[in-house]
LUMNURO-644086 format. One record per residue (C-alpha): x, y, z; residue in three letters. Coordinates in steps of 0.05 Angstrom, whole numbers, padded with zeros to 5 digits, always signed. Layout:
BEGIN
XYZALA...
This chain:
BEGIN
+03856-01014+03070UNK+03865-00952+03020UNK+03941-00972+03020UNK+03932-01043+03005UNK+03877-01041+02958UNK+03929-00991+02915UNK+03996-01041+02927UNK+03946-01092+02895UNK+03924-01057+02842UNK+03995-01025+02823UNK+04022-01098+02814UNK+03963-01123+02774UNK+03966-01072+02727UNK+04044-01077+02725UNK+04059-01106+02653UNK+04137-01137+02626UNK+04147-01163+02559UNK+04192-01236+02579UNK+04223-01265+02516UNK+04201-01339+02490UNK+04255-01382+02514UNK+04240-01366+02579UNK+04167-01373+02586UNK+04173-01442+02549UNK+04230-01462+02588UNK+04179-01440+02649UNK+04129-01485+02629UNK+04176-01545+02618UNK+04195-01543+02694UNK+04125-01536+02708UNK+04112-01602+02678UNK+04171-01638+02696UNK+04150-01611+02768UNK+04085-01645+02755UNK+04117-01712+02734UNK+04164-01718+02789UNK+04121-01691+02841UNK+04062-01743+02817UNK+04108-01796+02824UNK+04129-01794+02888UNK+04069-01772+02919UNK+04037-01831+02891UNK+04038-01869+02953UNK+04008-01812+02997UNK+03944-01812+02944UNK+03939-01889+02956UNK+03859-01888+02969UNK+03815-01920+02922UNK+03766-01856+02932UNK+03814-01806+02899UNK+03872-01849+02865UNK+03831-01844+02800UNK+03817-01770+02808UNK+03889-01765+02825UNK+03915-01800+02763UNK+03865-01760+02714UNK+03882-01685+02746UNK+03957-01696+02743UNK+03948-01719+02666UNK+03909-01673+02644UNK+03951-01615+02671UNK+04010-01641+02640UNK+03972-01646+02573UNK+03948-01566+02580UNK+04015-01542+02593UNK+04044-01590+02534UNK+03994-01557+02482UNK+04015-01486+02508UNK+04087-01502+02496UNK+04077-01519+02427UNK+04034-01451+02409UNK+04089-01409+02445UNK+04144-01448+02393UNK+04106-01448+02336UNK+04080-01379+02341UNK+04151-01351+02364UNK+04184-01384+02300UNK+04125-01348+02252UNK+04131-01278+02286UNK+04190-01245+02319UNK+04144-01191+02342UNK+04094-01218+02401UNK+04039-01262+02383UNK+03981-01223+02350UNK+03952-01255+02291UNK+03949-01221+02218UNK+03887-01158+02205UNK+03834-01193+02176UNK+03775-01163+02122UNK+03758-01087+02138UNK+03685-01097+02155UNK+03626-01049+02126UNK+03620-00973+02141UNK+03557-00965+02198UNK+03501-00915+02189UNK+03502-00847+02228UNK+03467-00849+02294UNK+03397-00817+02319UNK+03402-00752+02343UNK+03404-00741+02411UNK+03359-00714+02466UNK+03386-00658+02515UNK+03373-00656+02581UNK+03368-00583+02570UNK+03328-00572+02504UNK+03386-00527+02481UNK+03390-00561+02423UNK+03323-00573+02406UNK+03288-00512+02420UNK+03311-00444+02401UNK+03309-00417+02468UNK+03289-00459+02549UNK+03220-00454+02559UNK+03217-00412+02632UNK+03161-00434+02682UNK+03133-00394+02740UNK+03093-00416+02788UNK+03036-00372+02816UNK+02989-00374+02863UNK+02952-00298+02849UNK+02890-00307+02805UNK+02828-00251+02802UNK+02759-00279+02790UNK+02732-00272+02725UNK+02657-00294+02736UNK+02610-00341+02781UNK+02565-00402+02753UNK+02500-00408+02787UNK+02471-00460+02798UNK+02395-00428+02804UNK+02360-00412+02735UNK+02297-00378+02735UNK+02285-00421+02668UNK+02284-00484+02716UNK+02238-00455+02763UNK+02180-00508+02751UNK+02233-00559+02760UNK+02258-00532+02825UNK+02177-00530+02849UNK+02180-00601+02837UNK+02239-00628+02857UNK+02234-00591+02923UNK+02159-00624+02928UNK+02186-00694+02921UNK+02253-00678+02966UNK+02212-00657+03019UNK+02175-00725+03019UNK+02240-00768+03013UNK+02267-00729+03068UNK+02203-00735+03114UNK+02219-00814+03112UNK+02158-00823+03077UNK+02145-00874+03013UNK+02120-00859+02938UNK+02073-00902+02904UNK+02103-00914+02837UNK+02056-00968+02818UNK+02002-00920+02821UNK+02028-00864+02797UNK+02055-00909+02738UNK+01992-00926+02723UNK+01944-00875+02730UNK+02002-00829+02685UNK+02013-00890+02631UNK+01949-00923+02623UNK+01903-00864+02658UNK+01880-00909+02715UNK+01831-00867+02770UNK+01863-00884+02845UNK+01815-00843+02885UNK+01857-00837+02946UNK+01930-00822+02902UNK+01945-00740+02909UNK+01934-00707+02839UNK+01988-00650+02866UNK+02044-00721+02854UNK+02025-00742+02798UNK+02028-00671+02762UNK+02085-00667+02798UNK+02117-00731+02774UNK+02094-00709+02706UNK+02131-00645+02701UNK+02190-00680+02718UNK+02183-00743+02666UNK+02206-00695+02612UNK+02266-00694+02577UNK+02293-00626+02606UNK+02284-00643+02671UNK+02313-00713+02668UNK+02377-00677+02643UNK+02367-00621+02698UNK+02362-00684+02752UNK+02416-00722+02724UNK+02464-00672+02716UNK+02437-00643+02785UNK+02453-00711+02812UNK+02525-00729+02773UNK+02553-00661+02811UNK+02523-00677+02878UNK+02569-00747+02871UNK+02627-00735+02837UNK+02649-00668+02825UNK+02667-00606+02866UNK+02615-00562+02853UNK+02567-00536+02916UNK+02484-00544+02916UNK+02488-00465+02891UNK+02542-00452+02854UNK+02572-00498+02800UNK+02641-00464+02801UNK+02685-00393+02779UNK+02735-00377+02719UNK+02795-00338+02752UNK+02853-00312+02710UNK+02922-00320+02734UNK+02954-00254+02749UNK+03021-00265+02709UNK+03086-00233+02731UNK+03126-00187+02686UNK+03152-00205+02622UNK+03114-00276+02626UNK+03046-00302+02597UNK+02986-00340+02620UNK+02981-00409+02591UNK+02909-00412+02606UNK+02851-00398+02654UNK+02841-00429+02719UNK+02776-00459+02745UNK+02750-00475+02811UNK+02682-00520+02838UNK+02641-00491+02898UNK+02659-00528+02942UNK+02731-00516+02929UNK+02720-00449+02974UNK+02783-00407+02983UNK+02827-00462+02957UNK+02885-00438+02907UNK+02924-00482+02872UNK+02994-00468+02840UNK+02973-00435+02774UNK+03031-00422+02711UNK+03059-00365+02677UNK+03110-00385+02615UNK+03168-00343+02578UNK+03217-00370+02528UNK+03208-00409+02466UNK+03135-00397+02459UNK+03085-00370+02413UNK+03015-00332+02408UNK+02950-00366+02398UNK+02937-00349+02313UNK+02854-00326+02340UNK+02805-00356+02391UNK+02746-00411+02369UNK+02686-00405+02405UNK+02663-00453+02445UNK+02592-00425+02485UNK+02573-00374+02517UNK+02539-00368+02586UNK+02498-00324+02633UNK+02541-00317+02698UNK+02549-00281+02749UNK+02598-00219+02752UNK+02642-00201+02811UNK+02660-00136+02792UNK+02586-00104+02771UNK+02547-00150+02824UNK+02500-00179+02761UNK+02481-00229+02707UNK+02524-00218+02651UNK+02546-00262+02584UNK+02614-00290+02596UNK+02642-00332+02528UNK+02693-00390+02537UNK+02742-00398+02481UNK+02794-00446+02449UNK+02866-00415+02426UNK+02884-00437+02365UNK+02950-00464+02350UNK+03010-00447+02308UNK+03054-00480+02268UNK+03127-00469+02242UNK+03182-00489+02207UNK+03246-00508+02242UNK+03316-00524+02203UNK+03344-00597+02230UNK+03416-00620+02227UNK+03414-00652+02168UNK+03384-00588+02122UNK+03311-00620+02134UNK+03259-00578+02146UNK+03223-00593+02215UNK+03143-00578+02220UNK+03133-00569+02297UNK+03057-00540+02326UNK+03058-00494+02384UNK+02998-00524+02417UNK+02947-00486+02475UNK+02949-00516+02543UNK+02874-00501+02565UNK+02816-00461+02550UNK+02807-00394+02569UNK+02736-00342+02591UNK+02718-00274+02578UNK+02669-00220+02586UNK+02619-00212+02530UNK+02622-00237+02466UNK+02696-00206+02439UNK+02756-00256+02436UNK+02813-00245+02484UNK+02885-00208+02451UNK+02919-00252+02419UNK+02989-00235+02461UNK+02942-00258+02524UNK+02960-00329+02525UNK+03023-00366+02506UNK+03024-00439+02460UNK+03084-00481+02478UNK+03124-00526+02419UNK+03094-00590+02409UNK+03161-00627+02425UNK+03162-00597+02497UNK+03093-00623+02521UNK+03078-00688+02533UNK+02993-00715+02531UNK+02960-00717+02596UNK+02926-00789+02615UNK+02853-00779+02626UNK+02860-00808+02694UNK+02905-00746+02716UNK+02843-00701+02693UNK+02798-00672+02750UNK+02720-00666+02732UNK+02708-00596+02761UNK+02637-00586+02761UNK+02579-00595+02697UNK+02547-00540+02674UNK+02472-00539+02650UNK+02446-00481+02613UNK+02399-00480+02555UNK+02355-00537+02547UNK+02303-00546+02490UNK+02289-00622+02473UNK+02234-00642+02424UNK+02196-00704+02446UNK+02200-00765+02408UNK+02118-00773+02425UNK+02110-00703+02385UNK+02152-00721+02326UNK+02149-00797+02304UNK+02105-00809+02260UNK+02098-00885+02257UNK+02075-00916+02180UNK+02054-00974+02154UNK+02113-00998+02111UNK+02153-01046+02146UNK+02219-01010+02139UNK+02189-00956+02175UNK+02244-00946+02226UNK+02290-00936+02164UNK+02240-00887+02132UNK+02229-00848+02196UNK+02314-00832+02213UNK+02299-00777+02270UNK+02340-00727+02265UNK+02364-00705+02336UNK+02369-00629+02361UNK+02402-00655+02430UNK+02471-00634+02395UNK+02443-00567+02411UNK+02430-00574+02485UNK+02482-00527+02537UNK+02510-00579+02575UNK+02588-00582+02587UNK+02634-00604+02633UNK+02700-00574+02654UNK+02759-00612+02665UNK+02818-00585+02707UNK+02890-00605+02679UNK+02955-00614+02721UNK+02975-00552+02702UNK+02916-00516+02726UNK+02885-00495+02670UNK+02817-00522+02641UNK+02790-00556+02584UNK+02708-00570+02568UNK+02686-00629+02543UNK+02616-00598+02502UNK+02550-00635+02490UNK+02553-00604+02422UNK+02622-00642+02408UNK+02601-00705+02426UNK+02564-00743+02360UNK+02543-00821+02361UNK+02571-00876+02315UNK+02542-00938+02296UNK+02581-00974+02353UNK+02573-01007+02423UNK+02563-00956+02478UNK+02639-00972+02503UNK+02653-00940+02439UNK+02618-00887+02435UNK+02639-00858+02506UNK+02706-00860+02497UNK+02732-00873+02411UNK+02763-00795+02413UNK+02804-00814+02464UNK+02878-00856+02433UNK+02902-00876+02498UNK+02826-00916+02504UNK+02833-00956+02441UNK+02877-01025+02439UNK+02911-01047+02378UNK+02846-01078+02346UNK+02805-01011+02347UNK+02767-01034+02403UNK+02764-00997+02475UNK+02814-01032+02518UNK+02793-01080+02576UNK+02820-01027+02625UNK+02782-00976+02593UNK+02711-01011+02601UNK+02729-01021+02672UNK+02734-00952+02691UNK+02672-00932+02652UNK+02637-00984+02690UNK+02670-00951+02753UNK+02653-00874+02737UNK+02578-00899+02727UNK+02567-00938+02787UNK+02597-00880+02827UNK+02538-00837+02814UNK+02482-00861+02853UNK+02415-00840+02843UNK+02348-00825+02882UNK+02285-00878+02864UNK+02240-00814+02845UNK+02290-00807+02781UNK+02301-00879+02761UNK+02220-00887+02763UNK+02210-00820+02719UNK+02261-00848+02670UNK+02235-00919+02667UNK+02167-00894+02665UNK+02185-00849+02607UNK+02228-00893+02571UNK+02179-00946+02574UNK+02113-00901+02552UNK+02157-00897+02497UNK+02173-00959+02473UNK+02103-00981+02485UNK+02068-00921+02446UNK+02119-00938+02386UNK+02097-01013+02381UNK+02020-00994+02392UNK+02020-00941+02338UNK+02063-00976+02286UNK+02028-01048+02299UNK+01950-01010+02299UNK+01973-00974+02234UNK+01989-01031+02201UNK+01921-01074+02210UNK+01883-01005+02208UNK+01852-01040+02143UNK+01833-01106+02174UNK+01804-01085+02238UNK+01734-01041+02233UNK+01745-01011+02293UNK+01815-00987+02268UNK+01781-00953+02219UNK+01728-00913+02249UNK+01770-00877+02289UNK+01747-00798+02286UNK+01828-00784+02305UNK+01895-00798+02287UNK+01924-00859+02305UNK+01992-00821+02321UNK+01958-00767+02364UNK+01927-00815+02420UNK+01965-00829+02482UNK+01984-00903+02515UNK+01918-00906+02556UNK+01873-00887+02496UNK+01909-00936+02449UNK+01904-01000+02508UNK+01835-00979+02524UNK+01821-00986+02435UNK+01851-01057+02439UNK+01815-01076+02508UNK+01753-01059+02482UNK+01756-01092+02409UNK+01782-01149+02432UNK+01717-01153+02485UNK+01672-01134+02425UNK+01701-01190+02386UNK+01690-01233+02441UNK+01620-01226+02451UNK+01614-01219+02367UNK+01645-01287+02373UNK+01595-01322+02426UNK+01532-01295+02388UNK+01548-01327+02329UNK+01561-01386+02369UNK+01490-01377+02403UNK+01447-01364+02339UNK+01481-01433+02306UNK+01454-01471+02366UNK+01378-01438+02372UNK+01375-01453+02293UNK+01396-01524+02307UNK+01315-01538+02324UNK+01300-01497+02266UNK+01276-01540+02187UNK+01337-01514+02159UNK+01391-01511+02215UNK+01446-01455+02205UNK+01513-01487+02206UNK+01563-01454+02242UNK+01614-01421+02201UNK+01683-01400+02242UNK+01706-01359+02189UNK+01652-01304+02211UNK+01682-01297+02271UNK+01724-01224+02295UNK+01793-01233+02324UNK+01854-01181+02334UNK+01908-01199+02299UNK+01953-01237+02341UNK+02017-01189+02339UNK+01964-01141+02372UNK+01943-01185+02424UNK+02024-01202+02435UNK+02043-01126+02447UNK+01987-01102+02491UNK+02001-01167+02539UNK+02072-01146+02522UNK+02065-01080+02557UNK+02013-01093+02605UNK+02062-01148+02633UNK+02129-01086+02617UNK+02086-01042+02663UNK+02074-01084+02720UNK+02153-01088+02731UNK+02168-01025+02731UNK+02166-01013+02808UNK+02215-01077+02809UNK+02266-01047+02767UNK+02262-00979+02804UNK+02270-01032+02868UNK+02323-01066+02842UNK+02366-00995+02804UNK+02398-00952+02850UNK+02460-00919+02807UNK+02478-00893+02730UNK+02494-00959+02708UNK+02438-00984+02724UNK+02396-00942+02684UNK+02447-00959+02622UNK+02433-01036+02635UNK+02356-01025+02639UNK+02345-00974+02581UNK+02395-01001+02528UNK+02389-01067+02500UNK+02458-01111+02534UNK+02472-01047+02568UNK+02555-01016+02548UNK+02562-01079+02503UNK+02494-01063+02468UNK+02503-01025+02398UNK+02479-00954+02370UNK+02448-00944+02306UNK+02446-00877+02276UNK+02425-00888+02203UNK+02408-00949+02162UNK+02481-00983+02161UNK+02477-00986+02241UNK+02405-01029+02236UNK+02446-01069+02193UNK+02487-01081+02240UNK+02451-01096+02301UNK+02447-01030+02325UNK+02377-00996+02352UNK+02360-00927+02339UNK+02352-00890+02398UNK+02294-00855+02430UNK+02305-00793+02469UNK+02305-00814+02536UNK+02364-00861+02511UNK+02395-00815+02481UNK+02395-00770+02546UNK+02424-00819+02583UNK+02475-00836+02536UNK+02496-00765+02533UNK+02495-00751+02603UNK+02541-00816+02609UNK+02593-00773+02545UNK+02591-00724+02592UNK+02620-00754+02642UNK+02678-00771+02601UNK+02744-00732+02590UNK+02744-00682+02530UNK+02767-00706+02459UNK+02799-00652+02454UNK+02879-00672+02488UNK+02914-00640+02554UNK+02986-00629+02557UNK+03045-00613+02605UNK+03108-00584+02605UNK+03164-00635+02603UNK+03220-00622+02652UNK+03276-00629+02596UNK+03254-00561+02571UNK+03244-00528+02627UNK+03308-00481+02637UNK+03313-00461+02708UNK+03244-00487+02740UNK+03218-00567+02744UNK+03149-00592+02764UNK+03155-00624+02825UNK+03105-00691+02805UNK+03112-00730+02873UNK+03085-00671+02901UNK+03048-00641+02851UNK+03005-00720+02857UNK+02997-00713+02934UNK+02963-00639+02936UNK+02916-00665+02881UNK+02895-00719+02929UNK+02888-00670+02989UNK+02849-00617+02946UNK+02802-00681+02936UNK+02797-00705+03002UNK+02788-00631+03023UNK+02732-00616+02978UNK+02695-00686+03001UNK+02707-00662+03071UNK+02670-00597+03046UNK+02618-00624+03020UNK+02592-00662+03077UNK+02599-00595+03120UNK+02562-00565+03060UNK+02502-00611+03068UNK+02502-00611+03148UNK+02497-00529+03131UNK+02437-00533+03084UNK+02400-00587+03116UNK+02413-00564+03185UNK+02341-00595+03217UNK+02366-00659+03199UNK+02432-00655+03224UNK+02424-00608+03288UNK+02423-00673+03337UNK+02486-00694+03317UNK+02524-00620+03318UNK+02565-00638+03375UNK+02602-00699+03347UNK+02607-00663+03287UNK+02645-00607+03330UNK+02693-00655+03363UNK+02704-00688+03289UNK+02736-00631+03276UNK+02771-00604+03326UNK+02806-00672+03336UNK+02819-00662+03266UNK+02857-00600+03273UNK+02891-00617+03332UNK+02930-00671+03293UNK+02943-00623+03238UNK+02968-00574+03282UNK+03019-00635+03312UNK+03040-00644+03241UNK+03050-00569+03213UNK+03042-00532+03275UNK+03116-00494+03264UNK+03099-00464+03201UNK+03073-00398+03205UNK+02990-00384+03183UNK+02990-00469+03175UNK+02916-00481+03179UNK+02907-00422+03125UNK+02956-00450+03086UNK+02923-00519+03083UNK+02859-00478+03075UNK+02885-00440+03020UNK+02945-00505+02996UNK+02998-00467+02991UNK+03044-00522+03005UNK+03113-00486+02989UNK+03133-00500+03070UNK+03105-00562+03075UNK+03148-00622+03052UNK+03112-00690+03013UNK+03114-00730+03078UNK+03072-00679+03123UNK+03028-00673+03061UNK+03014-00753+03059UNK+03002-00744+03134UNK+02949-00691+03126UNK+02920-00734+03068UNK+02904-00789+03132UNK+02881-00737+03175UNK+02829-00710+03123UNK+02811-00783+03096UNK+02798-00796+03168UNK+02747-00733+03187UNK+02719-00756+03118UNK+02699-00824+03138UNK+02678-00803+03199UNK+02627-00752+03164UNK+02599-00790+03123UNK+02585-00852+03168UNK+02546-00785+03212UNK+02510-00782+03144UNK+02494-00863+03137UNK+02467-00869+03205UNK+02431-00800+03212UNK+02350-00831+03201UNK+02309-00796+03150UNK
């Protein structure tokens, strides 16, 4: 076939100039051959079906070849040489190119960028998840735990309102209701929450949030970054990176927080600081003579002992141009940390006036900026980033803006967070589900209040119409919910009777010589707003227990506690009322912070791009499928890690839980039982020997024991 495809080709591409007389003389024959042939063959196309067809082909051949006969003349009589026509116009000059990308970066960087891969990393400290600063908390969580897990009931209707309107129930326990008290304020709600959020979605264990380890770097490279792990990540070590080449040093460290934590190396509490390289910029001479401004930019944050920045040779910063922005969705949420927590109550605060613009006059001005909360993000490069409560400031906006408007990749091109966007806030939320203890201390809280912000402000402004306003021997500010309700109940029943004696003595006098007439503008009433707002609330309260019934997750809460929930707007000064916003009180603000939390840093992620990498390229297929075993792993951990602590519960089921697992392992051993040390390898995921397909089929395996777990879980009774 070789033989004849090259004969074929050798006489297609064989070329021979033949002069003019002799191709028109070959296209004369050609139509004489078509006269005489159509002639005589007449009779054989003598069939009505084709004769016309027939008659039309052979004519219109014969007028082809006629009009090629006369170009060949004429053109052969006007040139001698072939039959190419005369240059036309020379057209315009066209601009110079762009400047090309190489595959290699030789050209665009100075020098490769040269990537290691490491796996060595020495702990730098341990985050606890016990603080002795939470140790009334812990007393009452624990307290209402051990009821939940006891399969017995809580009466939030009574609790509700014996705490909000200081109704006696003889039978209710007072050790629950101070109880539920200690835990309706604002640090503990954020101690719960945040309690809660790692329980569902990150990594970290019931008692320890997570460790900073530094990569061990080999000779004549840098670190790029910390590493950080969650506790229930165990003896898991990812791929860290060391970096030589075109790189730079961090010009100083910012400070981001420092933290009590535990150290490895001296077996005690010390302060550990986490910090923020700070980039560099230089100048870089194009082709064209231009001057080129390029920023060598960190790739994570980085911890230390004390209080003293790291050296400033530490760390390397890679060139802007060789890193590429990491999509939030390829950002792991590691564990969040709670540390110092020191909220001032809105009841202790707000002071409520008269004037009507008195949500204007009285702007709070919010110390939760200051509260130690922070998560920690893990990049694809394994270093970390922290997303920091202290970072994280409110715009007048919808609540879809305000959790993600840092973030570029969230925003479409009308400024607004992207349909996609929404979607996976609404996903995150609903992913952390929450006990009914915590959704009744936050609706009870939230609505106290609301409530004692519409009694105050409402009694303060008819203080001067209503005697009983006035001889109060307290401020009107000072009283609770169940003292301001019980003022109202009790006017309003002292008007009442007010109101029927009058009606009594105009009757008695009617039999009297000069009868009294009845005169209706004697009589007492509350104003009506009054009236309005304390059936407002008494009605709010009663549905309270329905709306801890009917809540079960995060966004939940957000629907119940801000007006039309992620679509609702913020106000945070005057222009924001303006706007339809509300001004938020602090168990809104809690929530809405422990939702920012949640979200991805503002601060970007980056990785390496292959194209300047000189002799080493991320593997991303693979680099994809170990990040989704390290988080079916760590699921898988986590149910083992509650069978462990809450071992009573579980001990029955033990046995299934034992052949779970050892099933487990037998398949994994069927998939990766020739590689030396396997199971410790998986263990560990050091996945050098183990190739993308045997890594999707340990993926099943694990997803499998998973599911299995946590239906043990489902169907294990309280």
């Amino acid at each position: 076939m070789d033989s004849i495809s090259s004969f074929i080709n050798t006489i297609i591409s064989f070329q021979i100039n033949l002069p003019i007389w002799l191709k028109a003389g070959f296209i004369i024959f050609l139509i004489m051959a078509f006269v005489v042939g159509g002639y005589f063959l007449k009779d054989t196309f003598d069939m009505p079906a084709i004769q016309s067809g027939y008659s039309w082909f052979i004519t219109i051949a014969i007028i082809n070849l006629l009009s090629i006969l006369a170009i060949f003349i004429f053109y052969g009589q006007k040139m001698q040489v072939g039959y190419k026509g005369s240059s036309g116009i020379r057209g315009k000059k066209g601009k110079r190119g762009k400047k090309g990308v190489s595959t290699t970066c030789s050209y665009e960087c100075k020098r490769n960028i040269y990537l290691q891969s490491v796996r060595r990393t020495d702990i730098i400290c341990r985050l606890d998840t016990y603080n002795p600063d939470f140790k009334s908390i812990y007393i009452a969580y624990n307290y209402f735990q051990k009821i939940i897990n006891e399969g017995n009931e809580i009466d939030y209707s009574g609790m509700i309102n014996h705490i909000i309107l200081g109704k006696s129930i003889g039978t209710l326990n007072q050790v629950a209701i101070s109880n539920f008290q200690n835990l309706m304020s604002s640090n503990s709600i954020a101690w719960y929450l945040i309690k809660l959020i790692n329980t569902a979605i990150t990594t970290s264990s019931d008692k320890t949030y997570g460790t900073f380890r530094s990569v061990v770097p080999k000779v004549g490279y840098l670190a790029i970054g910390d590493s950080v792990y969650g506790g229930n990540e165990g003896q898991i070590a990812l791929n860290s990176f060391v970096v030589s080449g075109d790189i730079m040093y961090p010009n100083g460290y910012t400070k981001l927080t420092s933290v009590q934590a535990f150290n490895e190396k001296t077996q005690e509490q010390e302060t550990f600081t986490v910090w923020r390289p700070n980039s560099q910029t230089s100048n870089f001479r194009a082709f064209d003579g231009s001057i080129e401004k390029h920023e060598y930019l960190p790739l994570g944050d980085v911890c230390s002992f004390g209080t003293t920045p790291p050296k400033e040779d530490d760390f390397a910063l890679i060139k802007d141009s060789c890193l590429d922005p990491v999509p939030i969705n390829d950002l792991k949420l590691v564990f969040i940390y709670t540390g110092a927590l020191s909220f001032k109550s809105d009841v202790e605060t707000q002071k409520y006036k008269q004037e009507s613009s008195y949500l204007i006059d009285n702007l709070q001005t919010s110390n939760m900026n200051d509260i130690e909360i922070f998560s920690v993000w893990r990049t694809p490069m394994n270093t970390f980033i922290c997303n920091f409560n202290s970072e994280n400031d409110l715009v007048n906006e919808s609540l879809y803006y305000n959790l993600l408007f840092n973030l570029e990749e969230a925003i479409n091109e009308y400024g607004n967070i992207s349909t996609k966007y929404k979607k996976w806030i609404v996903d995150m939320l609903s992913h952390v589900q929450l006990p009914s203890i915590l959704i009744a201390m936050i609706y009870t809280r939230y609505f106290e209040l609301e409530a004692l912000k519409e009694l105050i402000y409402y009694i303060n402004k008819y203080q001067a119409t209503v005697p009983n306003f006035q001889n109060l021997n307290k401020d009107i500010s000072s009283m609770s919910i169940a003292e301001l309700m019980k003022l109202i109940a009790i006017t309003n029943e002292q008007n009442q009777k007010f109101n029927k004696n009058l009606i009594k003595q105009a009757s008695i006098s009617l039999r009297a010589t000069k009868p009294l007439v009845y005169d209706q503008k004697q009589e007492r009433h509350l104003p009506d707003m009054i009236l309005k707002i304390y059936n407002q609330i008494t009605e709010m309260l009663d549905t309270i227990p329905i709306k801890v019934a009917n809540s079960s997750n995060l966004l939940d809460i957000v629907n119940t506690v801000i007006p039309n929930g992620l679509e609702g707007r913020i106000a945070v000064n005057s222009d924001g009322i303006a706007q339809g916003g509300i001004l938020l009180n602090e168990i809104q603000e809690i929530i809405i912070r422990m939702c920012k939390i949640l979200m991805p840093p503002t601060g970007k992620a980056y990785v390496v791009k292959d194209e300047c990498l000189g002799t080493f390229s991320l593997d991303k297929e693979k680099r994809d499928l170990v990040k989704q075993l390290t988080n079916v792993k760590v699921k898988v951990n986590k149910f083992m890690d509650i069978f462990a602590t809450e071992n009573a519960k579980y001990k029955s089921q033990e046995g299934i839980i034992r052949i779970y697992e050892e099933f487990a392992f037998k398949k994994i051993g069927n998939v990766c039982g020739h590689i030396t040390n396997y199971q410790k390898k998986i263990d560990n995921l050091d996945m050098e020997e183990i190739t993308p397909n045997r890594i999707k089929l340990l993926i099943k395996i694990y997803e499998e024991l998973s599911h299995n777990l946590e239906e043990i879980i489902k169907n294990t009774p309280s």
